[in-house]
Structure formats: C-alpha cells, structure tokens
C-alpha positions in Angstrom: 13.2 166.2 0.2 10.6 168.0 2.3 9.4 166.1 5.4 6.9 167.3 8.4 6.8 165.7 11.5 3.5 166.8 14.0 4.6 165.4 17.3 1.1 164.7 19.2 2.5 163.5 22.6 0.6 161.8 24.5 0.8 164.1 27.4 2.4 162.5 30.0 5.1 161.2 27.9 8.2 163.6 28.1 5.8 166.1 25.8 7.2 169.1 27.9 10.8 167.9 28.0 10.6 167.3 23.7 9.2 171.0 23.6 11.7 172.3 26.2 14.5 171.2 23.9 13.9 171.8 20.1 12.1 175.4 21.3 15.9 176.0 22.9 17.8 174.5 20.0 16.0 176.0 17.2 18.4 177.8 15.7 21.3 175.1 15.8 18.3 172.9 14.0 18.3 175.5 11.5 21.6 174.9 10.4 20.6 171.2 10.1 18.4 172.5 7.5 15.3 171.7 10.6 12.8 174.2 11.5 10.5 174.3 15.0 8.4 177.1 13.8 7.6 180.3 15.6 3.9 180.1 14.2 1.3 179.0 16.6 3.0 178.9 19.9 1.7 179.0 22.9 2.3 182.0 25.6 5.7 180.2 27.3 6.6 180.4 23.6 7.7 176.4 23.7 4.6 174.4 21.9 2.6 174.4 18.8 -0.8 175.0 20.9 -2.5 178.2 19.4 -2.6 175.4 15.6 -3.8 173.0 17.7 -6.6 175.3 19.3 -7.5 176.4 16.3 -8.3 172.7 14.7 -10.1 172.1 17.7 -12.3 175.0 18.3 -15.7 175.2 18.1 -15.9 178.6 15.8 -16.1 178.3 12.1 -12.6 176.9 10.7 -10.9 178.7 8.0 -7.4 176.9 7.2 -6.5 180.1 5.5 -6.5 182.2 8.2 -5.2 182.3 11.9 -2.2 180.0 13.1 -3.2 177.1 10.8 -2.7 179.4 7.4 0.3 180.6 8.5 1.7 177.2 8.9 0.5 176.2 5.6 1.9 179.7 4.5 5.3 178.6 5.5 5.1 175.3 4.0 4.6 176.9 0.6 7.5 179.2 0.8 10.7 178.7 -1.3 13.1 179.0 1.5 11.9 177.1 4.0 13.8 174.5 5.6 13.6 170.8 4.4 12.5 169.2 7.4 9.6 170.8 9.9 8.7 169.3 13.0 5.6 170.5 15.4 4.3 169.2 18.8 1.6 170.1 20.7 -0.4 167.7 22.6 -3.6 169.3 21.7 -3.2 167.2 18.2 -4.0 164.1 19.5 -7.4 165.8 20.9 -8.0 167.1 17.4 -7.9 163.1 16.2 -9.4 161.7 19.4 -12.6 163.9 19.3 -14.6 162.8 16.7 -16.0 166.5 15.6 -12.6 167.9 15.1 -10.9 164.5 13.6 -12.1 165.3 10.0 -10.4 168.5 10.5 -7.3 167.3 11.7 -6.9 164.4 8.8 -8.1 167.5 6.3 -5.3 169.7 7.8 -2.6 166.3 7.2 -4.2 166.0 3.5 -3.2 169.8 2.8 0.2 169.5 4.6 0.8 166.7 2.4 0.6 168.6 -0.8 3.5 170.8 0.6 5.9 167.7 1.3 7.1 164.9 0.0 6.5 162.7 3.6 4.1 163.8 6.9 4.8 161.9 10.1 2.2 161.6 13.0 4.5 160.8 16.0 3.2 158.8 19.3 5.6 158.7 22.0 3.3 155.9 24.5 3.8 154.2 27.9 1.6 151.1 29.4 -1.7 152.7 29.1 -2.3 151.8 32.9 0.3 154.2 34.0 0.0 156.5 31.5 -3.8 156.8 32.8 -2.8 156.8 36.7 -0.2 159.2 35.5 -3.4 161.5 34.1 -5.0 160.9 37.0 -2.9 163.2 39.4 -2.4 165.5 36.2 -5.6 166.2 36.5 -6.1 166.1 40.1 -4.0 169.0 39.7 -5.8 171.0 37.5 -9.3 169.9 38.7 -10.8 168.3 35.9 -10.6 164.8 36.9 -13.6 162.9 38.8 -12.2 161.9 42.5 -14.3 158.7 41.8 -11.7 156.2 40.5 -14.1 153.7 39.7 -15.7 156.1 37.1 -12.0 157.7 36.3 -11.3 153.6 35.0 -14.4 153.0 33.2 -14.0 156.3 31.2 -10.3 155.5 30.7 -11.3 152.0 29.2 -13.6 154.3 27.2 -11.0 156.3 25.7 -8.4 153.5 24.8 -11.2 152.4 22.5 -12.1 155.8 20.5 -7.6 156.1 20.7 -7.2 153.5 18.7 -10.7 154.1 16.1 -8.8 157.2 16.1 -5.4 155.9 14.7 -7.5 153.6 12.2 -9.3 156.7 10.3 -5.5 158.1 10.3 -4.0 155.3 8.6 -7.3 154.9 6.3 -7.0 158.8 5.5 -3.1 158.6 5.4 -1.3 155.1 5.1 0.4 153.2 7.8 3.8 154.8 6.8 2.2 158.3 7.9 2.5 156.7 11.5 5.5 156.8 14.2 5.0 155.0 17.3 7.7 155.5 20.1 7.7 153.1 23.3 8.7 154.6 26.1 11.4 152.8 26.7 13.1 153.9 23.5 16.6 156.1 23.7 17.2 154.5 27.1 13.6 156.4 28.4 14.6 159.7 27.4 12.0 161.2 25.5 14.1 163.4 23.6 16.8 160.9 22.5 13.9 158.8 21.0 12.5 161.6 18.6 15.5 162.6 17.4 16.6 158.7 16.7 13.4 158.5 14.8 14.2 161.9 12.4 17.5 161.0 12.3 19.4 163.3 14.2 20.6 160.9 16.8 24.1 162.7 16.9 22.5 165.9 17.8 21.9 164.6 21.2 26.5 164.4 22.5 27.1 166.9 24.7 23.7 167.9 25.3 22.5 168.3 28.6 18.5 168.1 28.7 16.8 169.6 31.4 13.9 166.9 33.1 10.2 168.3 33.7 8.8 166.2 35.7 5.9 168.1 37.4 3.8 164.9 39.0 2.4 165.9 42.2 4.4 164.2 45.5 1.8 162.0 47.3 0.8 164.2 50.5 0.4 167.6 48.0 -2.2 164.6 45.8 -4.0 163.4 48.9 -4.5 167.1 50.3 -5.9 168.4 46.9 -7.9 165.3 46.9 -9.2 164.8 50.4 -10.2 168.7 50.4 -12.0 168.2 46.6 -14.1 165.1 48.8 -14.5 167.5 52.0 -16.1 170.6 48.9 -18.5 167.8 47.3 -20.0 167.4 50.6 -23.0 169.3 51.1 -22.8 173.0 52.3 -19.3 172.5 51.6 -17.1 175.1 50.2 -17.4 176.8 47.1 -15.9 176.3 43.2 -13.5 179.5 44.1 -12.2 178.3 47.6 -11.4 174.9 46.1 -9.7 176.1 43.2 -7.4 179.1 45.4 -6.6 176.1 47.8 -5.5 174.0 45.1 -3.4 176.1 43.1 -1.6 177.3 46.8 -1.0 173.6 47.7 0.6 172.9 44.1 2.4 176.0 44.3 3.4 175.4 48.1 6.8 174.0 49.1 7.2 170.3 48.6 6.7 168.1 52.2 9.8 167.0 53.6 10.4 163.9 53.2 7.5 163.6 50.4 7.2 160.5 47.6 6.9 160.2 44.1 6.9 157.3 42.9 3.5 155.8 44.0 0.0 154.3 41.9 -3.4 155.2 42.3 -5.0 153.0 40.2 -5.2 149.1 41.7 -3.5 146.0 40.2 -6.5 145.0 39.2 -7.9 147.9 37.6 -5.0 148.2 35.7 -4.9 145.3 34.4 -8.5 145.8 33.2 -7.1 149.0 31.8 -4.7 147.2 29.4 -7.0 144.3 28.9 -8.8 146.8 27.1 -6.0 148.1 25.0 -4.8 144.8 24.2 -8.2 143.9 23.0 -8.7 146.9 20.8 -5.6 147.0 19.4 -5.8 146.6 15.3 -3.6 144.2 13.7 -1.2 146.8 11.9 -0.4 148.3 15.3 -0.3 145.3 17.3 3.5 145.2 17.0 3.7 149.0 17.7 2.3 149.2 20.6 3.4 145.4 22.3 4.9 147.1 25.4 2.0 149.2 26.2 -0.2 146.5 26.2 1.5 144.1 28.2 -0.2 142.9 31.5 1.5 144.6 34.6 4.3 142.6 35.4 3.9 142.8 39.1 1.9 143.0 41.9 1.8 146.4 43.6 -0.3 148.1 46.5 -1.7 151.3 45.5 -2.1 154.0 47.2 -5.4 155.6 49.0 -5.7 159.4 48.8 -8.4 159.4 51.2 -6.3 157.4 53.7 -3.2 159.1 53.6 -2.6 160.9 56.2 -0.7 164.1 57.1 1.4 164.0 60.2 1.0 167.1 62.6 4.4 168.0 61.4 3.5 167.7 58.1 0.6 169.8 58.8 2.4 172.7 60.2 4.6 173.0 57.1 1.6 173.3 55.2 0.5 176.2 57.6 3.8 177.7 57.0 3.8 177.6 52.9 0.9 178.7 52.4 -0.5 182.0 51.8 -2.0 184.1 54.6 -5.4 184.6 53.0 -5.4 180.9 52.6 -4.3 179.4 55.9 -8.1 180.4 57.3 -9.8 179.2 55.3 -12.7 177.6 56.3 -12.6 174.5 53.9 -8.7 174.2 55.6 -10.3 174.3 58.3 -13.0 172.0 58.4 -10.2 169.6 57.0 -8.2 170.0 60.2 -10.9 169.2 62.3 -11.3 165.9 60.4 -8.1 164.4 60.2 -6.3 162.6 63.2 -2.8 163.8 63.2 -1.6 161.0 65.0 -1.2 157.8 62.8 1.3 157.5 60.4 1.5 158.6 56.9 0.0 155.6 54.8 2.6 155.5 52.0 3.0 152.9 49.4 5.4 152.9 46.4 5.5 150.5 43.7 
C-alpha cells in the first residue's frame, strides 16, 4: 500500500523538532520501507520548503517542473518506498491563502493518483497561545505589528479563513484525507505524536530527540520591541538600524536570570481569540479540535513589553554581547536615555 503524509505544522507546534528528527533518521526510515525525501529541501537541508515555495509563488506554476515535478517524479517511480512523508510549514500557507489554495488541493489531487491514501497532518495548540506564541516569532523576525490590539483582530481574522481553509480540503479531499494532532498528544512531544499517528510508535525507544525551542526570553522580546516603538517614532532610526539591532539582540547572549514562560496577549483577548475558533469551527472538526478551543482555564497577568524594564545590570550585559559597531548606535542610544534603570524588572509568568 502506498501512503503520503504532507505534514503542514502549524509553526509553532514542534514543526522544527518533527523536521529535526525524520531529516536525522532518514535512512533507518528507509529500512521501514519510509522515505523523507531529499527533493525540495530547504538550505539547512531539514524541511520540504523549496515544494512549498514553489506552490506558493507568484510566477507561473508548472507541476512538471522544479521541486514539485520531481516529487511527483518520485511518486511514479517503481522503487520508491511505500510510505512518504513531507513537512514544511509553508503548506499550510499554500491552503490558507486563497490564490495558492487551488494549487495546493490540485497538487493533493495529483499526489493522489500516485497512492493509494494522502494525509494532511495538523499538529495544533489553543489557538490563543499558539497566536501569542507567533507573536514573539515574529517579533523576532520583524514582521509582526507592535500594536497588539491590531495583532488580535487580524488573528481572529485568520482563525476564520483556517478553518474555510480545512472545509475546501475536506470538500476537495474527504474528511479521511485529514489528521489533526492536539498538542497534548504523545505526552507533548511533537514527534512521538506523528509517529503514533503513521504507526511507527516503536520507532521512538531509545531515541533521544533533541528540543528546539527558539522563543525569545522576555527582556531579549521587550528590547526588540521597545526599540521597534522608539524607530516608529518620528525621525527615528532607520529600516537597516532596526533590523542590525535586532538580529544582534537575538543573536546576543541570553540575560541572566531571563524568563520564558510568560504571555503577551491578555486573558481577555484570548479568550476573544478562542471565542472565535470555537465559533467557526465546522461540525466534522468540532471533535478534532475540542482542546484548542477550549476557553483558557485560568486567569493570568500578561506581560507588558513596553513596561518591562532592564535593570542597569541587565543593561551592561547587553553592552557587553553585543557587537562593537552596534553598541553606538544611536537608536541604542536614544533607548538608554529613555529608560530608568532603577525600578525593577516587571516580570510576569503564567
């Protein structure tokens, strides 16, 4: 029996630790008749992301050619191995974004003339962490809006076009197509889940799998964030000072004494957040996605980035782990003058 599981995350979800693992074990999944292809990875050589790209570019798309016919190349080939499993997170933006989620269901269709069964697997978390997860994701990168007001309404936004998204799948596909895995599956390990749901739960004795977790500790997110408010200002920095700062606070050493476990998003927000969710969610996934739904169960305070102060201790580590061509900076600089070094850190953890 030939079987093809595309593994679309969502980022945020163990996506990195999944890839990590069946990129490292590939060739004792080969003898388990299981192949993680070679085709389409990405440059750390550990995800399906050049397939993805392709589905989702904005050039003319040609499933013959590129990454995308060389996967359905190896599909048709004698010898390949009964079971095929991809994951990129780039797939769920192919069937989010409504000019690319034709492409994406049409690239399913002619994967399913090659095998017998294709899987779309979900691994999912309350979609109010999941989102204040994203939130310092992208805080990181710099593609987030430091207005969290606007960050929940287009969060809300994108719960609903999510799940419009899963409906054209199973419309397209069937129900069956569809694997759901709550985070809380195979004890919380992401990795444990998946294979549980292809059946290779045995694989996992004796394995030791390496965590990824790459959120940002709170001081390193306030920084980033209070110097992205200082740049919006007016007269205030420039694009390429931001972006240098950020990528040398990221890259810095971690503050002593830093936190990680810590929300962005209010109680309340949240809440509105999986309001949302529960609302849109269509009958034949209600049961599939009950955890993620759920209200939050308890009350937390979340945290400020503006408010969160750096001691003077704190700040003379950053001074110290930074680059020279960044510690005079002038947007560093202007920061400094503005914060008062003498109250304490304002840190809350749920």
């Amino acid at each position: 029996m030939r079987r093809l599981y595309i593994h679309c995350g969502l980022a945020k979800t163990g996506t990195t630790s999944i890839q990590r693992f069946l990129s490292s074990e590939r060739e004792r999944l080969r003898t388990l008749g299981i192949e993680y292809p070679e085709i389409g990875l990405n440059y750390s050589r550990i995800a399906h992301h050049y397939i993805a790209e392709q589905l989702n570019s904005r050039a003319e798309f040609n499933s013959d050619a590129g990454a995308v016919g060389e996967f359905l190349n190896y599909l048709r080939a004698p010898d390949r191995r009964p079971t095929v499993i991809l994951s990129s997170e780039g797939f769920a933006t192919c069937l989010y974004n409504r000019r690319t989620r034709g492409r994406f269901i049409g690239f399913l269709r002619s994967t399913r003339k090659l095998n017998d069964s294709v899987s779309i697997v979900f691994r999912i978390r309350p979609f109010s962490q999941y989102f204040d997860s994203w939130y310092i994701q992208r805080l990181k990168s710099g593609t987030v809006s430091i207005d969290m007001r606007a960050y929940v309404h287009e969060s809300r936004r994108w719960i609903i076009n999510f799940f419009r998204s899963l409906k054209a799948l199973k419309d397209s596909m069937g129900r069956e197509c569809i694997i759901i895995i709550d985070i809380n599956e195979g004890g919380g390990d992401a990795v444990s889940a998946l294979l549980a749901r292809i059946g290779l739960a045995d694989m996992m004795i004796g394995t030791n799998v390496p965590r990824h977790n790459e959120r940002l500790g709170l001081k390193k997110a306030a920084l980033i964030y209070q110097l992205q408010s200082l740049a919006n200002a007016a007269d205030r920095g420039s694009e390429a000072e931001v972006a240098a700062l950020r990528a040398g606070v990221v890259r810095s050493r971690e503050f002593p004494e830093e936190v990680y476990r810590y929300r962005v998003i209010s109680l309340t927000e949240a809440n509105r957040i999986q309001l949302v969710a529960r609302k849109c969610t269509l009958p034949f996934l209600k049961e599939l996605v009950a955890n993620a739904t759920e209200p939050e169960p308890e009350a937390y305070e979340a945290v400020s980035l503006a408010n969160t102060m750096l001691s003077a201790e704190d700040c003379e580590f950053l001074q110290q782990s930074l680059p020279a061509e960044l510690r005079s900076s002038s947007l560093l600089e202007a920061w400094r003058k503005g914060i008062r070094t003498d109250s304490p850190n304002q840190v809350f953890s749920h």
